[in-house]
N, C-alpha and C positions, 0 to 999 in steps of 0.2 A: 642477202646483202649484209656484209660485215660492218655495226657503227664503228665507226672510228673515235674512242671516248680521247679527249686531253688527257696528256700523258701526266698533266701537274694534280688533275684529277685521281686515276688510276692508280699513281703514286702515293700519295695521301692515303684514297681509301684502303689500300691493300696496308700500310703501317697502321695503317688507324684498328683494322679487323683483327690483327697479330696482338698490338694493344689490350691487357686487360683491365686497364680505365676506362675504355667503352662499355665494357659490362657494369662494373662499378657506377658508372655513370647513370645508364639506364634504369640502375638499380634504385639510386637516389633520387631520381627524374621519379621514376614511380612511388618511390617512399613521399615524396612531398605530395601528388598529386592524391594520395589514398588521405594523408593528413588531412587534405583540403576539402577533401569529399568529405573524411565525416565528421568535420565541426562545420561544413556546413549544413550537413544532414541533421546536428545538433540542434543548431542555430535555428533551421526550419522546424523538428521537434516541440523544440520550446515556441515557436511562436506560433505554433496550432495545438495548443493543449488541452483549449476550450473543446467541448463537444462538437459545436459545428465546426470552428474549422479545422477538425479533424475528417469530417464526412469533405472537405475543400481538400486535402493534403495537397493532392495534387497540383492543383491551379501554383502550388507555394516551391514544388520539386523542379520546376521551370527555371527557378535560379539557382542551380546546381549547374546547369552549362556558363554561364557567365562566371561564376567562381572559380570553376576547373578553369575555365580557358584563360582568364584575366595571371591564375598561378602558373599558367605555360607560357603565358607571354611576358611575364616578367621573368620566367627561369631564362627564355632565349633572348630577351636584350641584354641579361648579365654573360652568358656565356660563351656568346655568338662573338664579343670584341675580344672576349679572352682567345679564344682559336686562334683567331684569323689576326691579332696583335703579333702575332709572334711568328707570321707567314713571310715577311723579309726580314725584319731583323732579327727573326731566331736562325736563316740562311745565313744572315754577315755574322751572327756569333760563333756558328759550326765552319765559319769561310769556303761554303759550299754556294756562296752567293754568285763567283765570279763560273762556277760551272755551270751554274744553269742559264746564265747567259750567251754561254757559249754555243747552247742549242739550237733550233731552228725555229723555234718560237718566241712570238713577238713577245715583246713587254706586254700588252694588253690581253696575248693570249696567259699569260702566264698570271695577271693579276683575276682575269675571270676565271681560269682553271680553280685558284685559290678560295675566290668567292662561290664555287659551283660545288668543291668540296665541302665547308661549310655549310651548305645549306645543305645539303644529301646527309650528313653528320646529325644536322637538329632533325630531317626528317626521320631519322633512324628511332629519335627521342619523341617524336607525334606520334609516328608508328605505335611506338610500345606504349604509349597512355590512352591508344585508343578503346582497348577495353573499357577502361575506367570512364573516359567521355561517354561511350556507347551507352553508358549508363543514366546522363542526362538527359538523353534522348527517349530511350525504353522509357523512365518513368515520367518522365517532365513534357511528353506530347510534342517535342519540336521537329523539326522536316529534316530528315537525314541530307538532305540539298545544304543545309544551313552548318552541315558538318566539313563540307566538300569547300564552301567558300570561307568557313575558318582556318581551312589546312592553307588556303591562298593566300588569307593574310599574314598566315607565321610565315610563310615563304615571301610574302613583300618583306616584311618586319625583317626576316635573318639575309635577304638579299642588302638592305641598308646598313643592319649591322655590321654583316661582313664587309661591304665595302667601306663602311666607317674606319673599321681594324684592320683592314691594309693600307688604305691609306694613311694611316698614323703607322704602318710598319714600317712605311716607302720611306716616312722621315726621321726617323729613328732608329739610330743603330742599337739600342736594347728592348729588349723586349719590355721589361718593366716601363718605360719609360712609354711607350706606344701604347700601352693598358691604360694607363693615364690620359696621356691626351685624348685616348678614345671616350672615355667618360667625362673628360671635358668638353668634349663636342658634344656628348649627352647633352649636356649640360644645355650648352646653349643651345641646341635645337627642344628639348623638350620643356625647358622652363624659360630660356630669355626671348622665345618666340611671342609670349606673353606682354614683354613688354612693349610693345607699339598699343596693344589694344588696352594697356591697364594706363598707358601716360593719358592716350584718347580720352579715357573715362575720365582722368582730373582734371584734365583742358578743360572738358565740357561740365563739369560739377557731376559726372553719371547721366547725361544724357545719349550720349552719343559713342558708339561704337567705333560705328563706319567701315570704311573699309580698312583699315587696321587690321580686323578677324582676318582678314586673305593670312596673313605671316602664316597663322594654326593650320594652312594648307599642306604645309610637310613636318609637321606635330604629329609623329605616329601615335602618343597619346592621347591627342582629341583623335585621331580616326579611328583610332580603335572605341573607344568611347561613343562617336557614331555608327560605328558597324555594328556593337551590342545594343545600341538603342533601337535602330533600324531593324536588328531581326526580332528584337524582344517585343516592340513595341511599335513599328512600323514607322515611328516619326521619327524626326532630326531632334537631335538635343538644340540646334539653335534657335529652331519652329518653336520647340517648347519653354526654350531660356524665353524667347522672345516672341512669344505670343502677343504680349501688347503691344510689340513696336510694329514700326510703320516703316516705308522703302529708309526714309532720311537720316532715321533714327540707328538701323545696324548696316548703312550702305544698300546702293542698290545691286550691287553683284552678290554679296554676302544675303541680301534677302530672296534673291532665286536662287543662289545654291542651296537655301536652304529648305526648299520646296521640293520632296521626295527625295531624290535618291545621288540625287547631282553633287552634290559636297564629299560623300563618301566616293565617288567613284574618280573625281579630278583630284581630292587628296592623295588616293594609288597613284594616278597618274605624277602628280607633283613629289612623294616620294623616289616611285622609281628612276625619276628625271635627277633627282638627288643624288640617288643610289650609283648610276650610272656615270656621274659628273666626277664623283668622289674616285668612279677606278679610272677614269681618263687621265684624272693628274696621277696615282699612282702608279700608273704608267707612264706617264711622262717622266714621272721620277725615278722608277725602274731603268729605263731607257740610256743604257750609260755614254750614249752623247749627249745628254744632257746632265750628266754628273761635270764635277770640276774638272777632271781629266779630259773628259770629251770635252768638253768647252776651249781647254789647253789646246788639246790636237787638233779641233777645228780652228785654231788663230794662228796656228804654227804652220795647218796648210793652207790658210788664205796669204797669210805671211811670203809663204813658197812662191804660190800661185803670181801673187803682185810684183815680186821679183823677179 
């Protein structure tokens, strides 16, 4: 049985492999992750110099996987809007825009082709630092299972990215300009999600959270921040913020999700409900009966029509 790959896909990848910035790329994707390896190998060094915990080293080589990982998932939130910013308005700058509409694929086929390249792209860049991860594992005793649902979450992480970057392509005719708003939607998803739950705290003088925390529910950086505490350590970072509170004190939704494993897995879920929403309107936007000319033509044939 022959797959049938999107062609917005197949197109992309095949200019992207011709490309010798993907090499380049890969190249510095691993130069950075070897730096990160050994100042933190450094770091661990120095802080078992003593004689015993040098017979511990290991219990200490454990955080070598959080480091590597924490410096790939910051390499793919920068990256990941740069690509994918420049997936329709780098098409309206080559005015190769009004072709590919002319195809047989929908607008939404054509914004998830874009989002599906991108993420095959970052995976190209997990791929190649997997040695160097494998390394945290070999010596730091963690479950190679733990390796398989980190590759999951860089593929949540660059599915949200991506859709972030075309949607800010969809409305912007330059590319620069689209790079921009993409990190300004950073912006506000990853720091002004904070604020509901930091005015909460003044209301109440620091008593009370409440349910505020729900916002942090599409904060890929509290999830991610849960998902290294969760394998490291098997608890919730909000079990452990908030070991002294009680249901009233950090909400009663916010205090069972914060009991096992339930907080990390509704935050993917509320992510990728993000991620998803953000290509719907880029499709909508795509969609050139809903540009201003389509808008024209459909009042010019309603116009007809009532006549």
């Amino acid at each position: 049985m022959k797959i049938r790959w999107n062609p917005i896909v197949k197109k992309d990848l095949q200019v992207t492999a011709r490309s010798m910035r993907l090499s380049w790329g890969l190249f510095a994707y691993n130069v950075v992750l070897v730096l990160a390896f050994l100042l933190a190998l450094a770091v661990i060094q120095s802080a078992s110099s003593s004689y015993y915990n040098q017979k511990n080293i290991y219990s200490y080589l454990i955080a070598l996987f959080p480091v590597l990982a924490v410096a790939q998932v910051c390499i793919v939130a920068l990256i990941v809007p740069i690509i994918t910013a420049s997936s329709i308005s780098g098409e309206k700058e080559r005015q190769t825009f009004d072709i590919m509409l002319t195809t047989c694929m929908s607008p939404f086929s054509i914004v998830l082709g874009k989002v599906i390249s991108a993420v095959i792209r970052i995976l190209f860049f997990v791929a190649a630092g997997m040695p160097i991860m494998s390394l945290a594992f070999v010596v730091g005793g963690l479950a190679w299972s733990n390796l398989l649902y980190f590759v999951l979450a860089i593929i949540l992480l660059s599915v949200l990215s991506g859709s972030i970057g075309i949607f800010c392509s969809s409305f912007c005719r330059k590319s620069i300009a689209a790079v921009v708003l993409s990190f300004v939607i950073y912006f506000v998803i990853y720091i002004l999600t904070f604020v509901p739950m930091i005015l909460n705290l003044l209301w109440t003088e620091g008593d009370r959270a409440g349910e505020s925390m729900l916002f942090l529910l599409v904060n890929p950086g509290v999830f991610f921040e849960e998902f290294f505490m969760q394998i490291m350590t098997g608890e919730s970072i909000f079990g452990t913020a908030g070991s002294n509170f009680d249901k009233s004190e950090v909400g009663f939704l916010t205090y069972h999700l914060s009991q096992g494993k339930a907080w990390m897995f509704l935050s993917a879920a509320c992510i990728l409900v993000l991620a998803v929403l953000f290509m719907i309107v880029a499709a909508w936007r795509v969609n050139p009966m809903n540009s201003s000319g389509g808008k024209k033509l459909r009042k010019s044939k309603a116009a007809k029509n009532a006549a």
